[in-house]
N, C-alpha and C positions, 0 to 999 in steps of 0.2 A: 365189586367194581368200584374203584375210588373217580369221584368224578372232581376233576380240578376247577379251582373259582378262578372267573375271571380275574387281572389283575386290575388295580382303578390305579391309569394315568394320570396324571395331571397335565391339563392341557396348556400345549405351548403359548408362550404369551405373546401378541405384535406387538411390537413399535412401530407405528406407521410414521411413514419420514414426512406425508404431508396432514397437517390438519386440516384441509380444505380452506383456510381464510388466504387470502390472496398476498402477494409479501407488501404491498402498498395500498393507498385507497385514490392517491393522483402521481402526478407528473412531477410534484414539485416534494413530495415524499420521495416516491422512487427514483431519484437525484442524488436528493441529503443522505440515503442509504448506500449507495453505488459509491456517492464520491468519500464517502468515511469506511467503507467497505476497504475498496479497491487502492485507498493510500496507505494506508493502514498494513494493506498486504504488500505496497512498495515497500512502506518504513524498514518490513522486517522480513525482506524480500533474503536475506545472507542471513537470516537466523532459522537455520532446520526445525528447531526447537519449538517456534511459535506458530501455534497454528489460528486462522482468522476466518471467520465467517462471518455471512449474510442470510437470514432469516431461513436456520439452522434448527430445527427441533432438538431442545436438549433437555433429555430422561435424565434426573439425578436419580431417581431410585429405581432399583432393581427390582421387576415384579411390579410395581405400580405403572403401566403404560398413559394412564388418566393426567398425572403430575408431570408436568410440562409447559415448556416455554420457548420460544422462536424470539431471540432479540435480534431486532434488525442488525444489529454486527454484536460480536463479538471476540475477542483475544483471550485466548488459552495460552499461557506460558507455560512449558513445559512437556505438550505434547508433539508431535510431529504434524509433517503436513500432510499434506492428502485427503482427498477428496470421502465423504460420508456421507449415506442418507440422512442420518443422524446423530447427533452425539450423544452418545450412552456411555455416562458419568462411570460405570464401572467396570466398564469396558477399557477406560482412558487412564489406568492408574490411580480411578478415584479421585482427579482432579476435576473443578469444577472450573468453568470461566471466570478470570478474575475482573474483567472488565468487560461490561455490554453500554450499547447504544440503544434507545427509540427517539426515534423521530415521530413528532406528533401530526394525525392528522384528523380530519373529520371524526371518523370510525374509531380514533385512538387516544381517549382523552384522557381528564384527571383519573378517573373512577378505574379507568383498566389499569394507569399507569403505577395507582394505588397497589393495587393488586401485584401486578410484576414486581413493585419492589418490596414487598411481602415476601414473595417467590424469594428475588434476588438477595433479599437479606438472609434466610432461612437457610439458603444451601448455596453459600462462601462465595458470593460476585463482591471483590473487595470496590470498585469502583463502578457507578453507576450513572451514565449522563442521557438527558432526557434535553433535545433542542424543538420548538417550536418555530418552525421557521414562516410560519404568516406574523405572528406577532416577536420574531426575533429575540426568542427569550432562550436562556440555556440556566438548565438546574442541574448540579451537581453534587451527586452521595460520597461518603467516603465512607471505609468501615472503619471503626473504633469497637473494636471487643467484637461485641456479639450483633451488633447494632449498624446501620448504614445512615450516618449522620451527614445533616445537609452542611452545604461548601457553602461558607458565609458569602466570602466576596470570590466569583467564579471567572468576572471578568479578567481578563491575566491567570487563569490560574493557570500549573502545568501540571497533567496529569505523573505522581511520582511511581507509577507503572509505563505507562507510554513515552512521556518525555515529551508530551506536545502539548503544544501552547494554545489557551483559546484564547480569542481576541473577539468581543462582540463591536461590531459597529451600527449606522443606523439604520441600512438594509440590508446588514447580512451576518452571519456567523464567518470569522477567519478561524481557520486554524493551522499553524505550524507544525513540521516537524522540529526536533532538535537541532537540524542543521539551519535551520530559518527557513528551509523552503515551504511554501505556503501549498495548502494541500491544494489540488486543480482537478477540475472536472475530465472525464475522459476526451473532451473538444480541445482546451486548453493544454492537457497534457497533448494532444497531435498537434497542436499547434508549435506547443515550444521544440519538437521535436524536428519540426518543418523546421523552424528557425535556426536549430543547430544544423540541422543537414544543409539549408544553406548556406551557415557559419561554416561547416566542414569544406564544401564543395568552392567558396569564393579562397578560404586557405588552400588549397587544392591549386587554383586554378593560379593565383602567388606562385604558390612555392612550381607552379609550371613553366611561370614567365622567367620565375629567377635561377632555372635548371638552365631554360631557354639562351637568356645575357647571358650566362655563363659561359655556355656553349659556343654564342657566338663570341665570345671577347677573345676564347682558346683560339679560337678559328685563326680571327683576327691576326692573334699573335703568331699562330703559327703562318700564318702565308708572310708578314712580316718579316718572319724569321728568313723563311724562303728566299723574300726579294733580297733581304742581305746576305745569303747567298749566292743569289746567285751574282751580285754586284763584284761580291771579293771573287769569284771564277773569273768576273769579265776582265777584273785589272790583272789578276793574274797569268791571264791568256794574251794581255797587253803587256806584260813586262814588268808589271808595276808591282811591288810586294807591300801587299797594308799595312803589313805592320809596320813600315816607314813612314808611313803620311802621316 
């Protein structure tokens, strides 16, 4: 009797989508995240192409589930969009993100930010921006070769991936799209949206008044018309022919 050996699996590996750290540590991080997130996703709202994320677990290697990194945003050129637990680098054409953000906070300082960009230089984040927003500071990586070299003068610069413009002032980070519009908070964007909808609704209610004149001026004319009708019946009915007067 032949007796058959067990066969040895190898056991399937997780990617777990959350690491349990929280995606902020206050109010004033989970802002600077949301609003560079979420404009970001406007800028390239008509490009299928580009996919953007918020505090996003992303696996570059296959088989290592340990090797990983959650950057509070990031932009992938080149993949699709739609929604992941995770980004799992070889799953996605073996593209990596070529541009991430952290926002600094208590819980996220020099010492980690070290480390992330270790991470981000190793496995191809061509552009790397780190803002500090209690001390209003913004640092800026670029890759050169194999390397993520720091952005001498950041102030003005324009990312030559994104096409947005930073502008530091002296409480706050501005940043631009290419069209010059300035990125806005989710308040400020319902805000300006209010303001066009009452820009739409006062045009609206114009071009109502001047359907309106319109209408009456036709009026107007036409009962005019009327009365000089009915004036050449009356001399006509008198004897009198207009076209001699």
């Amino acid at each position: 009797m032949v007796q058959q050996l067990p066969t040895e699996t190898t056991p399937e590996i997780i990617y777990p989508d959350s690491d349990g750290q929280p995606m902020s540590d206050n109010t004033k991080q989970f802002r600077w995240i949301v609003v560079i997130k979420e404009n970001l996703e406007i800028l390239f709202a008509n490009n299928d192409d580009v996919f953007v994320a918020g505090d996003l677990l992303w696996y570059p290697v296959e088989g290592n589930n340990k090797l990983r990194q959650a950057p509070d945003a990031m932009v992938v050129f080149g993949r699709p969009k739609g929604d992941r637990g995770s980004y799992k680098q070889w799953t996605e054409n073996n593209i990596p993100p070529q541009v991430v953000f952290e926002i600094l906070s208590p819980g996220n300082r020099t010492g980690k930010m070290l480390q992330k960009a270790i991470f981000y230089q190793r496995y191809g984040v061509e552009e790397y921006y780190i803002y500090d927003p209690d001390d209003i500071e913004l640092t800026g990586f670029l890759r050169s070769g194999d390397l993520l070299e720091p952005i001498e003068q950041i102030n003005g610069w324009v990312s030559p991936l994104l096409g947005i413009r930073f502008e530091l002032k002296e409480d706050t980070l501005l940043i631009y799209r290419p069209d010059g519009q300035k990125f806005l908070t989710p308040v400020e964007l319902d805000r300006l949206r209010e303001v066009e909808r009452q820009r739409a609704e006062q045009e609206r209610q114009r071009a109502e008044q001047e359907r309106q004149r319109a209408e009456n001026a036709i009026a107007q004319l036409e009962q005019e018309q009327q009365r000089y009708q009915a004036l050449i019946e009356k001399l006509r009915q008198q004897g009198i022919d207009p076209e001699q007067l």
